[in-house]
C-alpha positions as CSV (number, residue, x, y, z in Angstrom):
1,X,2.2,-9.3,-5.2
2,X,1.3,-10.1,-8.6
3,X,3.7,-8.3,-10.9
4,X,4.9,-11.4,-12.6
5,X,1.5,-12.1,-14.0
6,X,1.3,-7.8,-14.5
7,X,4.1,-7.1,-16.3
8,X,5.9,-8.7,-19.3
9,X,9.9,-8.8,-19.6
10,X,11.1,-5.5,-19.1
11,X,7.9,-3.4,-18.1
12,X,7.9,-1.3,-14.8
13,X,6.2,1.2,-13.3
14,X,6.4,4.3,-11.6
15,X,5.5,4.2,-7.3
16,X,6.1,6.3,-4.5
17,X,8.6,5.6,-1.8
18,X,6.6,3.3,0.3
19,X,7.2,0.8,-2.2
20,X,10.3,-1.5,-2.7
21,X,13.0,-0.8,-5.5
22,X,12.4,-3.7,-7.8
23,X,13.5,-4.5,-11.2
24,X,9.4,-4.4,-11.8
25,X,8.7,-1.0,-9.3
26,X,10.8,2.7,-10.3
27,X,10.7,4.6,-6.9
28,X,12.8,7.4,-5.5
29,X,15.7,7.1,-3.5
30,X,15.4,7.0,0.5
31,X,17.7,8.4,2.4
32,X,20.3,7.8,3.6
33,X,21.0,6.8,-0.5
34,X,19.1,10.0,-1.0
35,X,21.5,11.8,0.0
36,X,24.1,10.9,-3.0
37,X,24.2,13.4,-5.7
38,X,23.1,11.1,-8.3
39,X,20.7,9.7,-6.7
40,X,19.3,13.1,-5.2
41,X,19.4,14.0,-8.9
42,X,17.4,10.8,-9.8
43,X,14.5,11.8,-7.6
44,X,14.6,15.3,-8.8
45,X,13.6,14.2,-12.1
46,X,11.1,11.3,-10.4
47,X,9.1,13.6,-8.7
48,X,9.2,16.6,-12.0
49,X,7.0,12.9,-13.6
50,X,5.3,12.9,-11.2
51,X,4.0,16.6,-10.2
52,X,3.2,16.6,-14.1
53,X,1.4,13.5,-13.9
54,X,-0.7,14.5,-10.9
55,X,-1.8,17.9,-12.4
56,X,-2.8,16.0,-15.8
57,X,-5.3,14.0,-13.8
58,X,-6.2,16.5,-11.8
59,X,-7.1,18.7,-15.1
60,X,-9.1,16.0,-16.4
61,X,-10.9,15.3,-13.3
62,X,-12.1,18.9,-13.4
63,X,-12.7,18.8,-16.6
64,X,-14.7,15.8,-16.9
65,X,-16.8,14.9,-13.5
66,X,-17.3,11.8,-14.5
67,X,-14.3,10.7,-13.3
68,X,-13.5,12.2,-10.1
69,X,-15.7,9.0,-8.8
70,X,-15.4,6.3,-11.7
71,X,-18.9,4.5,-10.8
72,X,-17.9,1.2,-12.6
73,X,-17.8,-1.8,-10.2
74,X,-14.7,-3.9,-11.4
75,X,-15.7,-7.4,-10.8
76,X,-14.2,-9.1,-13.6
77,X,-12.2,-8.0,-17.2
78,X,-14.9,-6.6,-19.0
79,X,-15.5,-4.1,-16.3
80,X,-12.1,-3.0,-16.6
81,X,-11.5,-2.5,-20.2
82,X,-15.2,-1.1,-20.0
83,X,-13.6,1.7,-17.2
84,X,-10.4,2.3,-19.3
85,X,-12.3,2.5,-22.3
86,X,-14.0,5.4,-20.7
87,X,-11.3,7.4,-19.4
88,X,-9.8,7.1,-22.7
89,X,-12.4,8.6,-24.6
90,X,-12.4,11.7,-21.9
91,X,-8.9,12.0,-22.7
92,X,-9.4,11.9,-26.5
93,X,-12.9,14.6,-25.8
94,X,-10.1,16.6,-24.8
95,X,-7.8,16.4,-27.2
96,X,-10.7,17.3,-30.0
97,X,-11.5,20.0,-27.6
C-alpha cells in the first residue's frame, strides 16, 4: 500500500503471484499470459530466483536458530535496523565460517 514511500525511482521487488504486476512489484506470469512462450520463459527464470532464494534462508535458518523465530518486537525504526543488523551478522558468521 505503501511502496511509494518504500521504494525510490526504479527499485522493485520480487513477489509471488498473488500480487499485482506493477512497475514497483516483479511477479510471474498468470495464465492465461502464462501460457506465451516468453512469458512461460520469464517465470522459468522467476521461480530458479526464487527456489535459490528459499533454500539460502532455509540454510541459514538451520544454521543459525536464532533466526528461525527473530524474537525482536518491531515497534519503531530502531527495532528494525536492530533486527537487520542481526541477520546480517549471521550471514557474515557464515561467510568467515
Amino acid at each position: 500500500k505503501e511502496h511509494r514511500q518504500l521504494f525510490a525511482p526504479g527499485e522493485w521487488i520480487w513477489a509471488d503471484s498473488a500480487y499485482p504486476i506493477e512497475a514497483w512489484c516483479v511477479t510471474p506470469f498468470k495464465k492465461p499470459a502464462a501460457n506465451i512462450p516468453e512469458n512461460k520463459q520469464f517465470n522459468y527464470w522467476v521461480s530458479r530466483v526464487r527456489v535459490k532464494s528459499e533454500h539460502a534462508v532455509g540454510y541459514l535458518k538451520g544454521r543459525f536458530s536464532s533466526l528461525k523465530g527473530l524474537r525482536q518486537q518491531i515497534k519503531d525504526e530502531t527495532d528494525h535496523l536492530r533486527a537487520v543488523e542481526w541477520v546480517r551478522t549471521c550471514i557474515v558468521i557464515h561467510s568467515l565460517i
